[in-house]
N, CA, C and O atoms as CSV, one atom per row, in Angstrom:
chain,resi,resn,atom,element,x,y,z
A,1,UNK,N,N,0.841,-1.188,0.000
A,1,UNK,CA,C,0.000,0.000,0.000
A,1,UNK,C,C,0.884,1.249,0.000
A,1,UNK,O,O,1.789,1.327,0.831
A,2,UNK,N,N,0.657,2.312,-0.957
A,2,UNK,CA,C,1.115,3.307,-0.881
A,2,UNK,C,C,0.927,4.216,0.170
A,2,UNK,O,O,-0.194,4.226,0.678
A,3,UNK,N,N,2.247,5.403,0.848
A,3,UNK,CA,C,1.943,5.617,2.372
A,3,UNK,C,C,1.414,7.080,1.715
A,3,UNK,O,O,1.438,7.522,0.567
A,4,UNK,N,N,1.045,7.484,2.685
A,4,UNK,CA,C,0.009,8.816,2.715
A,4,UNK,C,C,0.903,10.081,1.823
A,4,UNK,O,O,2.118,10.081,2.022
A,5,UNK,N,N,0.468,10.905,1.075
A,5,UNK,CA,C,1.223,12.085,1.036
A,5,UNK,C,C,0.624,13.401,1.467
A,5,UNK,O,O,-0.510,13.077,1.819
A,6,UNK,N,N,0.770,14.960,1.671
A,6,UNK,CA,C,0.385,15.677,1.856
A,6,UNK,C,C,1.225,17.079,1.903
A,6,UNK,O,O,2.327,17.052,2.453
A,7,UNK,N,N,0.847,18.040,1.465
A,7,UNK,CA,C,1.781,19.340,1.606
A,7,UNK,C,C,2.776,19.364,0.061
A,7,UNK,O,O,4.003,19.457,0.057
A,8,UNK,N,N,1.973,19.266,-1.081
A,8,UNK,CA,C,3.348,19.305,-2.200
A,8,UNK,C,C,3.348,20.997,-1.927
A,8,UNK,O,O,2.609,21.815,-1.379
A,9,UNK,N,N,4.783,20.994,-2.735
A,9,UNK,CA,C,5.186,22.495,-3.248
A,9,UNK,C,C,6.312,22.187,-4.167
A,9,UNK,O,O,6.840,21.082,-4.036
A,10,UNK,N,N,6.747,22.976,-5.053
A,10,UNK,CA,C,7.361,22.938,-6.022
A,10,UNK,C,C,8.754,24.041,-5.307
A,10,UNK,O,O,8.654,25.082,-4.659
A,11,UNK,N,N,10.199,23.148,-5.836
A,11,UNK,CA,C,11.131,23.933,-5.109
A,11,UNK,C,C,11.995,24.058,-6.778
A,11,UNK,O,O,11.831,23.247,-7.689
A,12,UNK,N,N,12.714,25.026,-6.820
A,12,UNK,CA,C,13.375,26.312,-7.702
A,12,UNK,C,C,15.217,25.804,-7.266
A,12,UNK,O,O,15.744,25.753,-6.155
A,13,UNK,N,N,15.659,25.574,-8.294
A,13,UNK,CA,C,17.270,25.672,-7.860
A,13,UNK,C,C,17.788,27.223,-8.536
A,13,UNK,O,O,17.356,28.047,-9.342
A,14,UNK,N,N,18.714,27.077,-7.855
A,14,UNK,CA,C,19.557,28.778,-8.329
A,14,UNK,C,C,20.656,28.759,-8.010
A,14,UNK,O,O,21.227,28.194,-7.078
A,15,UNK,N,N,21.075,29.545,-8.983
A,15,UNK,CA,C,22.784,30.040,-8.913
A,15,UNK,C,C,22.449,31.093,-8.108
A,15,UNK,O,O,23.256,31.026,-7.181
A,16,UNK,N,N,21.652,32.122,-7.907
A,16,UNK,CA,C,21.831,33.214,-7.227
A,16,UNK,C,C,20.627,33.719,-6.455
A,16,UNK,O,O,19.830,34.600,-6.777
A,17,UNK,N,N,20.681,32.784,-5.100
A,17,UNK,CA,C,19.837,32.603,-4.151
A,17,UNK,C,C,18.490,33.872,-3.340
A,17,UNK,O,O,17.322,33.690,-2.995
A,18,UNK,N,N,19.301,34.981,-3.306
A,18,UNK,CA,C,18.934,35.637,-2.820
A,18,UNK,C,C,18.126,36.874,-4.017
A,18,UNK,O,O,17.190,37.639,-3.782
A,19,UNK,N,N,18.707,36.731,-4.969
A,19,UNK,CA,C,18.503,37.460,-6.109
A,19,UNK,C,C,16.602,36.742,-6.729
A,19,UNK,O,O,15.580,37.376,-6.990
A,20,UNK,N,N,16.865,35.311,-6.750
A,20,UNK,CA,C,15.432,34.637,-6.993
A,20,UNK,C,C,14.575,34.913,-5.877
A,20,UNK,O,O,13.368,35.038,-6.085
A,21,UNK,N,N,15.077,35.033,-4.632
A,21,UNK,CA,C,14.339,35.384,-3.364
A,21,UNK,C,C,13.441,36.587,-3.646
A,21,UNK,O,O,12.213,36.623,-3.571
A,22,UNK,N,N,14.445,37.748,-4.047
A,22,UNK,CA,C,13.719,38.620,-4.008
A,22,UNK,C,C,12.763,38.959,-4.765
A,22,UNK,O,O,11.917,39.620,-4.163
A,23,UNK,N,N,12.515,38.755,-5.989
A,23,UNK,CA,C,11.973,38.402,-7.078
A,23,UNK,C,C,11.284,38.026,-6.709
A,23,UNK,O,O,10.532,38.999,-6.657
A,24,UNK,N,N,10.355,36.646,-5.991
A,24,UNK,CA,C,9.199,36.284,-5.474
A,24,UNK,C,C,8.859,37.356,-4.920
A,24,UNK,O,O,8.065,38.130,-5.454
A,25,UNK,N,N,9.437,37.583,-3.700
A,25,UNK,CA,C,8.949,38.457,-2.680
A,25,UNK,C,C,8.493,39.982,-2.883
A,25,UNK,O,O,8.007,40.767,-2.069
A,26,UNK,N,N,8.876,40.173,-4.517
A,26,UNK,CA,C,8.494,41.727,-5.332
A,26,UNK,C,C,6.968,40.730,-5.648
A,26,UNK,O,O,6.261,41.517,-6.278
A,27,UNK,N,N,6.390,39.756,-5.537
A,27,UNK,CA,C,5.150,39.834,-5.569
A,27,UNK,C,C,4.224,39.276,-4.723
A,27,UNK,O,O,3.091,38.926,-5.055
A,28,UNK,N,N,4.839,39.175,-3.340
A,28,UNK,CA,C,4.200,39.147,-2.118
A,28,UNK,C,C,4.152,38.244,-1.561
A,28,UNK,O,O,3.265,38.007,-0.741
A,29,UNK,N,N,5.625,37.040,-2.006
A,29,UNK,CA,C,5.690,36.326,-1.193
A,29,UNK,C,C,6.761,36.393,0.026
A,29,UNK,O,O,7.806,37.031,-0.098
A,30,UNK,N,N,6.413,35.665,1.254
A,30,UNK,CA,C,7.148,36.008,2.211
A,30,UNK,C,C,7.736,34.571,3.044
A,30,UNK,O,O,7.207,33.501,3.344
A,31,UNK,N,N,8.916,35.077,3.210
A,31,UNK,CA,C,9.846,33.902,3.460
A,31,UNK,C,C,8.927,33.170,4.903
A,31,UNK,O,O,8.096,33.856,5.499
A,32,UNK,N,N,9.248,31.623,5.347
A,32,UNK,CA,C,8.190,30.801,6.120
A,32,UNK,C,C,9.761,30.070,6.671
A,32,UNK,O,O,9.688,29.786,7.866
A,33,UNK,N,N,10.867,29.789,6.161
A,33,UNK,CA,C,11.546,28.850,6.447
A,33,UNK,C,C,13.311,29.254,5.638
A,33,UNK,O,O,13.586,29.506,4.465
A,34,UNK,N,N,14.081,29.174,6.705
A,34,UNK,CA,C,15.580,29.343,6.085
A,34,UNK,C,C,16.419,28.304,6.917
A,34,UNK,O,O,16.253,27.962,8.087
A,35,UNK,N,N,17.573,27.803,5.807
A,35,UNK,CA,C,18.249,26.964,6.446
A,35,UNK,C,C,19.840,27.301,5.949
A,35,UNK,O,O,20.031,27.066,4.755
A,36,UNK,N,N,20.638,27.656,6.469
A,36,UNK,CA,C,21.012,27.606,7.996
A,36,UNK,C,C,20.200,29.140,8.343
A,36,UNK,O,O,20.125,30.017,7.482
A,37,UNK,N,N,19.766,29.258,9.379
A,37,UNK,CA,C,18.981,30.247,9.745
A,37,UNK,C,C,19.556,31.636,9.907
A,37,UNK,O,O,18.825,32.622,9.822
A,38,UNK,N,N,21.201,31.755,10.202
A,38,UNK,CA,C,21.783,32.403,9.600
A,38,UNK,C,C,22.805,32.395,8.567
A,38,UNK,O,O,23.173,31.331,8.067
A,39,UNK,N,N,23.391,33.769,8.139
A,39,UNK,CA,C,24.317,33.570,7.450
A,39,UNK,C,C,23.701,33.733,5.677
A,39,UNK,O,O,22.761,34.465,5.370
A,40,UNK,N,N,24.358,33.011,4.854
A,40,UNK,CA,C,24.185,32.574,3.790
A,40,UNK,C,C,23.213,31.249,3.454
A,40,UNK,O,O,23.580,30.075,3.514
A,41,UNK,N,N,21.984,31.696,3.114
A,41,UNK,CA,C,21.194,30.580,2.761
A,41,UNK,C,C,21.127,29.579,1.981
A,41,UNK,O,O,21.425,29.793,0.806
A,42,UNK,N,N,20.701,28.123,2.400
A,42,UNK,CA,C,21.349,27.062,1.309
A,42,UNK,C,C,19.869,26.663,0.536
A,42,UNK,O,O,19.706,26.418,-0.659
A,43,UNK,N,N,18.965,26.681,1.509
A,43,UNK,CA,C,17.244,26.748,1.221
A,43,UNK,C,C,16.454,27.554,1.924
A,43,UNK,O,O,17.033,27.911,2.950
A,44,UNK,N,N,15.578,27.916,1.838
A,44,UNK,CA,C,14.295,28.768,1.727
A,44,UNK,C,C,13.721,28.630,1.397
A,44,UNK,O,O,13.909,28.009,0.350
A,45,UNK,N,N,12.339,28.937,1.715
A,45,UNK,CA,C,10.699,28.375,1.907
A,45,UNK,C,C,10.142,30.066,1.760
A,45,UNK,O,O,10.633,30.999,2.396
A,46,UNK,N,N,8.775,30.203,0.562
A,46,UNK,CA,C,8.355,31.669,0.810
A,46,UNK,C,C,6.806,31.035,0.407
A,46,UNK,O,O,6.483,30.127,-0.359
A,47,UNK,N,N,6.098,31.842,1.188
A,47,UNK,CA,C,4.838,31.308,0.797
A,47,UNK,C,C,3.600,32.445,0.330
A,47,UNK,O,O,3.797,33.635,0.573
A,48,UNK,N,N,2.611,32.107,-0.195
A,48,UNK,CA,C,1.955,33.354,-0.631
A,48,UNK,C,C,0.478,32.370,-1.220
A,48,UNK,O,O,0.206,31.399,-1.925
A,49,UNK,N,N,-0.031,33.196,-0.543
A,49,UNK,CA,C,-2.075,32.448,-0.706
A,49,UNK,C,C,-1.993,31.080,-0.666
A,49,UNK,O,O,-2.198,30.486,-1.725
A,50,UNK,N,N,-1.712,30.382,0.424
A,50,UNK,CA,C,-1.034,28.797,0.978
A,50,UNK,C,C,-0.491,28.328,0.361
A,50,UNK,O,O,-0.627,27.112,0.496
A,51,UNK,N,N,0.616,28.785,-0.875
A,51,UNK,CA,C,1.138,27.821,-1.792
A,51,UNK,C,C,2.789,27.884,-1.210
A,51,UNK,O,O,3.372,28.900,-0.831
A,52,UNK,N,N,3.213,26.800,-1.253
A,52,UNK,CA,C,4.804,27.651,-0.518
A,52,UNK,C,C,5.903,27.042,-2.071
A,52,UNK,O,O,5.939,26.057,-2.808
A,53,UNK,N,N,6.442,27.981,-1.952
A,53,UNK,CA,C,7.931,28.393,-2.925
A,53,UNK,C,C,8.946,27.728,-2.810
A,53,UNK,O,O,9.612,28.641,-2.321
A,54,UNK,N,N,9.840,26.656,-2.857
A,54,UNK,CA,C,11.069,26.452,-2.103
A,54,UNK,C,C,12.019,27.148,-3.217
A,54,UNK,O,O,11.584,27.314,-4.356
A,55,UNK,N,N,13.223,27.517,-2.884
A,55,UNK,CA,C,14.677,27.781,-3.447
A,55,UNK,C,C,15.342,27.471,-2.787
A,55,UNK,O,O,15.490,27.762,-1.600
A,56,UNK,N,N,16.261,26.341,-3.907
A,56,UNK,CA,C,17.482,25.798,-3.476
A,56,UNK,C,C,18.945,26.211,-3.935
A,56,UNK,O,O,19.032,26.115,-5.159
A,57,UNK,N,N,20.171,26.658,-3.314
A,57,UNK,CA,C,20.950,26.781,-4.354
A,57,UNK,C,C,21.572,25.662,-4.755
A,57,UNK,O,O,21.487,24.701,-3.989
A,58,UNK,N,N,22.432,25.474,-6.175
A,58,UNK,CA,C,22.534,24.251,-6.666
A,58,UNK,C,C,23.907,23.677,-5.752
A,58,UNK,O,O,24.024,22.484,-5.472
A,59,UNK,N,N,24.667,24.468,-5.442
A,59,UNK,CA,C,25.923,24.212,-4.255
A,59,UNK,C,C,25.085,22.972,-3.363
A,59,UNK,O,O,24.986,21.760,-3.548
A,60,UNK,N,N,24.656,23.703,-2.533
A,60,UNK,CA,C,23.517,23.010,-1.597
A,60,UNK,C,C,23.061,21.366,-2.037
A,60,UNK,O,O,23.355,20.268,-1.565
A,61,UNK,N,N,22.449,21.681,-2.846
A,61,UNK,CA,C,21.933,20.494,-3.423
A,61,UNK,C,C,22.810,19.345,-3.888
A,61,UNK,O,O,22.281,18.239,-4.001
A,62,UNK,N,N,24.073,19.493,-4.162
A,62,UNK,CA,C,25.083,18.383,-4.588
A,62,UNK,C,C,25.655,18.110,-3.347
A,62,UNK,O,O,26.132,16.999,-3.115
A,63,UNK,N,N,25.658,19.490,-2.087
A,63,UNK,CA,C,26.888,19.002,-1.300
A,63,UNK,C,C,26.125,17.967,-0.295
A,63,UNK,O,O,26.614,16.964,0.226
A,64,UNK,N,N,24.832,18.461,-0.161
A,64,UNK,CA,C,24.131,17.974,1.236
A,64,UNK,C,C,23.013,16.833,0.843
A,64,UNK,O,O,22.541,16.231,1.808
A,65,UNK,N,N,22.503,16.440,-0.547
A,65,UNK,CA,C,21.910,15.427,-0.974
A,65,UNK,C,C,22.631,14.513,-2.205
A,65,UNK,O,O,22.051,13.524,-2.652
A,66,UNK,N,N,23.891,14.926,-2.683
A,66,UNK,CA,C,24.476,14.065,-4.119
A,66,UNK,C,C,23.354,14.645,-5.086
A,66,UNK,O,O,22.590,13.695,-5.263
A,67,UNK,N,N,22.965,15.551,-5.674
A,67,UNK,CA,C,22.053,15.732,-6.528
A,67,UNK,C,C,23.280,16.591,-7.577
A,67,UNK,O,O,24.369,16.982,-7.156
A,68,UNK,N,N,22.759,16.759,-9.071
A,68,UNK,CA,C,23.767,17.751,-9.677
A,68,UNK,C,C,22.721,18.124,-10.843
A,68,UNK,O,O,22.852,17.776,-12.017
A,69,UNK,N,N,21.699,18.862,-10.344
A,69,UNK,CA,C,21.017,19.914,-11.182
A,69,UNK,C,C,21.947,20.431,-12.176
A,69,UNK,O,O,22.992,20.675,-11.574
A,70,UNK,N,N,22.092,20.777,-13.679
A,70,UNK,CA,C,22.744,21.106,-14.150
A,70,UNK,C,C,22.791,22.068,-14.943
A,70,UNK,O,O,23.642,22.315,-15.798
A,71,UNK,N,N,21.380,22.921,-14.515
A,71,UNK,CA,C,21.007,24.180,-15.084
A,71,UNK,C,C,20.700,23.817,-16.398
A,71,UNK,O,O,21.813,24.145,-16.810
A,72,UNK,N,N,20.340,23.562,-17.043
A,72,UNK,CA,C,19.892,23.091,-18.397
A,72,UNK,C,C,18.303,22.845,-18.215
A,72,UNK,O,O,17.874,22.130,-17.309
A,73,UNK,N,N,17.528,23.449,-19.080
A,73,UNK,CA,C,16.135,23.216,-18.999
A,73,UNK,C,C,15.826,23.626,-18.201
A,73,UNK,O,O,16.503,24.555,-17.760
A,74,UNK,N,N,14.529,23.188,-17.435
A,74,UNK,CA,C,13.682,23.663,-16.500
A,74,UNK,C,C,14.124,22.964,-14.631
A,74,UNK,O,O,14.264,21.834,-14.161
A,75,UNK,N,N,14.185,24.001,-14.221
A,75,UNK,CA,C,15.266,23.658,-12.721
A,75,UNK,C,C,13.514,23.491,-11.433
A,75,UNK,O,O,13.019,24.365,-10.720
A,76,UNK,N,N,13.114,22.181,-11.623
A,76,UNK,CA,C,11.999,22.728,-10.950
A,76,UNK,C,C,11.808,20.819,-10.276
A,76,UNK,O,O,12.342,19.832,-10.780
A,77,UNK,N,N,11.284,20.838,-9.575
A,77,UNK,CA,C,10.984,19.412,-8.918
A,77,UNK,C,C,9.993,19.599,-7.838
A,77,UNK,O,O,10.048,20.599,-7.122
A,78,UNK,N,N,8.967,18.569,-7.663
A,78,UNK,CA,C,7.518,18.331,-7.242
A,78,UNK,C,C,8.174,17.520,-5.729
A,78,UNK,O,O,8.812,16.476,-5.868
A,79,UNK,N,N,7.928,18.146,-4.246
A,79,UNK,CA,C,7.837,17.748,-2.945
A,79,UNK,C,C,6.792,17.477,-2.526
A,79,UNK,O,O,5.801,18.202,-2.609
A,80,UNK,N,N,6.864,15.899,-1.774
A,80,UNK,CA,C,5.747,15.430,-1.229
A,80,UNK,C,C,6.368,14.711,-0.132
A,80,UNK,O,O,7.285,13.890,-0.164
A,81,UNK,N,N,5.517,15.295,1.115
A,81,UNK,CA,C,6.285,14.773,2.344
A,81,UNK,C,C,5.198,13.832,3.108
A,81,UNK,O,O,4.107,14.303,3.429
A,82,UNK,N,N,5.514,12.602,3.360
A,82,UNK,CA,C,5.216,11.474,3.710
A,82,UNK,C,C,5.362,10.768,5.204
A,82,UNK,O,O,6.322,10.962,5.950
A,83,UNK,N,N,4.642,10.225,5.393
A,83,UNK,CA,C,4.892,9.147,6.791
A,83,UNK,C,C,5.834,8.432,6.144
A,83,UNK,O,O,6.969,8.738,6.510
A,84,UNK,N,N,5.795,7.741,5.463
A,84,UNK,CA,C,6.792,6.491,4.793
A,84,UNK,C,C,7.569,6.319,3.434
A,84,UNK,O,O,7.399,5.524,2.510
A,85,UNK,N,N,8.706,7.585,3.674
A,85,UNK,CA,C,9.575,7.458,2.802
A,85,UNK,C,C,10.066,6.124,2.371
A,85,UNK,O,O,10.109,6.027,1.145
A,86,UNK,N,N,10.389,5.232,2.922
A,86,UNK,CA,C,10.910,3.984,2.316
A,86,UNK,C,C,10.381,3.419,1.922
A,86,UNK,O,O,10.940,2.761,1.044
A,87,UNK,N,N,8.725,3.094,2.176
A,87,UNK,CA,C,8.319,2.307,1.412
A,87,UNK,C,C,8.054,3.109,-0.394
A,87,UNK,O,O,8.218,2.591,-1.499
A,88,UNK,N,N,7.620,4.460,-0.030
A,88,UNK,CA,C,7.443,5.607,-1.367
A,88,UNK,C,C,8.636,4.888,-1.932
A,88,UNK,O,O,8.514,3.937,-2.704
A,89,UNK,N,N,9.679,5.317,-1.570
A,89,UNK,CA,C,10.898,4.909,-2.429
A,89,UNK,C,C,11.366,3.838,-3.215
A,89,UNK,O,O,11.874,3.677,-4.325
A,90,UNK,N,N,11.016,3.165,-2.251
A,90,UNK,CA,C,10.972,1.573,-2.450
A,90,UNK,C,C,9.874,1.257,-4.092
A,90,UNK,O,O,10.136,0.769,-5.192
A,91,UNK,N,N,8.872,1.725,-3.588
A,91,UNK,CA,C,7.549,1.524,-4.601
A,91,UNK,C,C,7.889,2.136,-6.030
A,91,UNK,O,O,7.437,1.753,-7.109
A,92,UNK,N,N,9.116,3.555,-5.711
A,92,UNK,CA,C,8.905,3.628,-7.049
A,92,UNK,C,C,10.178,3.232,-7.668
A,92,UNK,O,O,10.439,3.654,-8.795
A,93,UNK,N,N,10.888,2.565,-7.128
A,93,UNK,CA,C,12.199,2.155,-7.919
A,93,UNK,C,C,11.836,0.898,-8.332
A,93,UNK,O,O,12.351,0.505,-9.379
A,94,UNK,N,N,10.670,-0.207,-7.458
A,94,UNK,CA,C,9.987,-1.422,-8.514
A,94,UNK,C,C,9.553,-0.882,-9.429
A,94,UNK,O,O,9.992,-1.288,-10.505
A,95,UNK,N,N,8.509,0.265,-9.480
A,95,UNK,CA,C,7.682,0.722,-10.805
A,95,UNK,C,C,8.830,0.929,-11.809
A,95,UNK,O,O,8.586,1.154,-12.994
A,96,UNK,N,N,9.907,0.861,-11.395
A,96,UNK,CA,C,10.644,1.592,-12.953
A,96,UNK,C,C,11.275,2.591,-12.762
A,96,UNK,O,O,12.236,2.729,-13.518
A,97,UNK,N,N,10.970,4.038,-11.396
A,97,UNK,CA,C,11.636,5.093,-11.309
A,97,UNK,C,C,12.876,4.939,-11.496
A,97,UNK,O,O,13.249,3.769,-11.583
A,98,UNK,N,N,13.982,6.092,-11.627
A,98,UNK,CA,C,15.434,6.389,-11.503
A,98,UNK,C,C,15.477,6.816,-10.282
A,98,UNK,O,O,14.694,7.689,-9.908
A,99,UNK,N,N,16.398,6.270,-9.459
A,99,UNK,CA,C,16.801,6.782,-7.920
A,99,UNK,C,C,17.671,8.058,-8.255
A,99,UNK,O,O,18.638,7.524,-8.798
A,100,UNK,N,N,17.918,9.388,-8.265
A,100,UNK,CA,C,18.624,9.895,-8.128
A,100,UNK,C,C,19.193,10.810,-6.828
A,100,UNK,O,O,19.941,11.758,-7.068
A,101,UNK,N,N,18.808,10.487,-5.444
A,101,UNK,CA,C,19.311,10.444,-4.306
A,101,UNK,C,C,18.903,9.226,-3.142
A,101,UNK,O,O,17.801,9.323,-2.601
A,102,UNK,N,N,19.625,8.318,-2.847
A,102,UNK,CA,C,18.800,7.388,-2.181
A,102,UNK,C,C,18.298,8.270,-0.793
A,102,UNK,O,O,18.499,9.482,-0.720
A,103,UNK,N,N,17.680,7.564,0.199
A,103,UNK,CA,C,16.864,7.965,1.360
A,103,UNK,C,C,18.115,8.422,2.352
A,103,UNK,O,O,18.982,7.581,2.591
A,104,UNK,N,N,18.226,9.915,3.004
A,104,UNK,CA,C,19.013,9.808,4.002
A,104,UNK,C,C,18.004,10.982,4.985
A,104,UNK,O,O,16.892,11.507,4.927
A,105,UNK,N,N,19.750,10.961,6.271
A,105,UNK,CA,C,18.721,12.173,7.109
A,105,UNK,C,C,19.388,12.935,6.833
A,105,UNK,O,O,20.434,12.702,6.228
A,106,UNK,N,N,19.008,14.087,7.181
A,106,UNK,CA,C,19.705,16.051,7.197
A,106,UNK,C,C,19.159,16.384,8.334
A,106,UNK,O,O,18.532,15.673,9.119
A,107,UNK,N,N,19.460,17.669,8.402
A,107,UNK,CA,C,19.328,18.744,9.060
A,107,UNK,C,C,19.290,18.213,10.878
A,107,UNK,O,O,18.375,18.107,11.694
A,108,UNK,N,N,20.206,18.068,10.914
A,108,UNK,CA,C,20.661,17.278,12.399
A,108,UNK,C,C,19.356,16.184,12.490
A,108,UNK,O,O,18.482,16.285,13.351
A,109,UNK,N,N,19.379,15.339,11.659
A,109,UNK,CA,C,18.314,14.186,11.970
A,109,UNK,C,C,16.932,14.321,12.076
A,109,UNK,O,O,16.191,13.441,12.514
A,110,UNK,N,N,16.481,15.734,11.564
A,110,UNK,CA,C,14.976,15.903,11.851
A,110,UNK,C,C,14.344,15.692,10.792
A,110,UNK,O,O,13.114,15.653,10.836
A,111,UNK,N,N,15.168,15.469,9.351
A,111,UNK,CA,C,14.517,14.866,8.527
A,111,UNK,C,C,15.156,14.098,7.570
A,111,UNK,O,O,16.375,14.166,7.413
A,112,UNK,N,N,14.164,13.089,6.659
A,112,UNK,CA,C,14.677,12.222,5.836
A,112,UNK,C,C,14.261,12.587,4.532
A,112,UNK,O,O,13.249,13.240,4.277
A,113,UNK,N,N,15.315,12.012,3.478
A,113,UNK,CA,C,14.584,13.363,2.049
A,113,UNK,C,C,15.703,12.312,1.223
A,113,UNK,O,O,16.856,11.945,1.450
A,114,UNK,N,N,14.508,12.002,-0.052
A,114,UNK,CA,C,15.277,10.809,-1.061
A,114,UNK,C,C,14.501,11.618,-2.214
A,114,UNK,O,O,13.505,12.341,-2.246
A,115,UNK,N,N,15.518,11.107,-3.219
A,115,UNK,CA,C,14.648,12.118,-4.861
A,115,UNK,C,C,14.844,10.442,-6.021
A,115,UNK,O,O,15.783,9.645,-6.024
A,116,UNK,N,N,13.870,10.431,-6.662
A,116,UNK,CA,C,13.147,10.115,-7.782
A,116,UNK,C,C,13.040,10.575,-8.860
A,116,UNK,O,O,12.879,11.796,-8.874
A,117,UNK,N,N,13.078,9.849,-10.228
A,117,UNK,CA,C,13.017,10.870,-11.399
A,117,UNK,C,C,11.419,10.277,-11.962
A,117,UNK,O,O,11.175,9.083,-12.135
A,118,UNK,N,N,10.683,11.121,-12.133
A,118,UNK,CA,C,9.458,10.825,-12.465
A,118,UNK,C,C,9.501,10.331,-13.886
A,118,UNK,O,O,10.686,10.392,-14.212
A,119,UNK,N,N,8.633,9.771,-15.108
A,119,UNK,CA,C,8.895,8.976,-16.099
A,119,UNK,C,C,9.269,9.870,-16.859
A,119,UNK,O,O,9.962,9.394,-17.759
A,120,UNK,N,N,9.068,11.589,-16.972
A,120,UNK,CA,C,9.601,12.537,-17.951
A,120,UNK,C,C,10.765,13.104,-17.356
A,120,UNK,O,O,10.995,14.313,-17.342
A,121,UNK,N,N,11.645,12.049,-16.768
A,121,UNK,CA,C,13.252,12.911,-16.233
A,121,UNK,C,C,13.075,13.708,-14.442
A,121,UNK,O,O,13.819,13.592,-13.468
A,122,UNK,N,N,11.835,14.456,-14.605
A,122,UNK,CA,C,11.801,15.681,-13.594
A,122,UNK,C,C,11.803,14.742,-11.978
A,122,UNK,O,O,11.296,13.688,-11.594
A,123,UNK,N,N,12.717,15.864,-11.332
A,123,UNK,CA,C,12.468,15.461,-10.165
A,123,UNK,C,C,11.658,15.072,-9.339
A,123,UNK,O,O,10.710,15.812,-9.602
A,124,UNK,N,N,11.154,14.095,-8.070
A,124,UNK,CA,C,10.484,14.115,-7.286
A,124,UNK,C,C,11.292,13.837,-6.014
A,124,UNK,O,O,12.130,12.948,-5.868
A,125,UNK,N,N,10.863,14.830,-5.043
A,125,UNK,CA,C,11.492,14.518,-3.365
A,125,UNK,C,C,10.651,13.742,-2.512
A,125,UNK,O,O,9.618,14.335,-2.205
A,126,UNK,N,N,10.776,12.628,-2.050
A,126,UNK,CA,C,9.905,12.591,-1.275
A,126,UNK,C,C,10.968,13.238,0.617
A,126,UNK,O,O,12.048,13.781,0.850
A,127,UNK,N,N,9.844,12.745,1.428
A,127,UNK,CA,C,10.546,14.281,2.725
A,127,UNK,C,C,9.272,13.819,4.186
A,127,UNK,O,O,8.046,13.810,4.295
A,128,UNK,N,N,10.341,13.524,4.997
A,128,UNK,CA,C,9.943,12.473,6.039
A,128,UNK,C,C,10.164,13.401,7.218
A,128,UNK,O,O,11.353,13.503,7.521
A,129,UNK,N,N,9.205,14.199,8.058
A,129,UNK,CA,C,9.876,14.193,9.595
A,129,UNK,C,C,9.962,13.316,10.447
A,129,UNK,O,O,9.045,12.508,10.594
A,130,UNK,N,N,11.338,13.274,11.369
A,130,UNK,CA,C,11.767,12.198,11.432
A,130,UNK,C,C,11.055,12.926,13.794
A,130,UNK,O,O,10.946,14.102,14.141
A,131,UNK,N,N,10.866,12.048,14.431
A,131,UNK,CA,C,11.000,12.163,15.830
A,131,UNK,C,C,9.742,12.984,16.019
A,131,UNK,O,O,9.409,13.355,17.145
């Protein structure tokens, strides 16, 4: 049985993090979530009429998941956060998916986050709180 999903949002990679930031936020969206909370941001969360925004920079994304977005085409991937990443994962690498990050934790263990290539290439995250 497939495990529950809930909360998609669509997350944005970038070369120039703060520059795409602002750009949303010239049309009223407002940041919900930064990681590392200070400093230089690696992700960010902006949300606007319940839809939330993510931006990632692509640094980020290779150093802290093995991913290598390569700026070519459309830089965009579909998040769906789950009770049961492993079995999601699991389910779609029988169906046929491409694993392109297996299942790990981040952000000091509070969460688990594995990516998928859906049947047209594009990303999918799935994204587990963990405790």
């Amino acid at each position: 049985m497939m495990p529950a999903f809930q909360t998609p949002m669509i997350n944005l990679y970038a070369r120039d993090l703060p520059r795409l930031q602002a750009f949303y936020e010239g049309f009223g969206f407002v940041e919900t979530f930064r990681v590392p909370k200070t400093g230089v941001a690696d992700h960010v969360e902006l949300r606007l009429d319940g839809f939330t925004l993510g931006i990632a920079r692509i640094e980020a994304a290779a150093a802290h998941h093995g991913l290598a977005p390569k700026g070519d085409g459309r830089w965009i991937e579909i998040i769906l956060w789950t009770d049961d990443l492993d079995t999601a994962y699991a389910d779609c690498l029988t169906s046929g998916s491409e694993s392109l990050s297996e299942p790990h934790v981040f952000l000091e263990g509070r969460l688990k986050a594995a990516w998928v290539a859906d049947p047209e290439g594009n990303p999918v995250e799935f994204v587990q709180k963990l405790g």
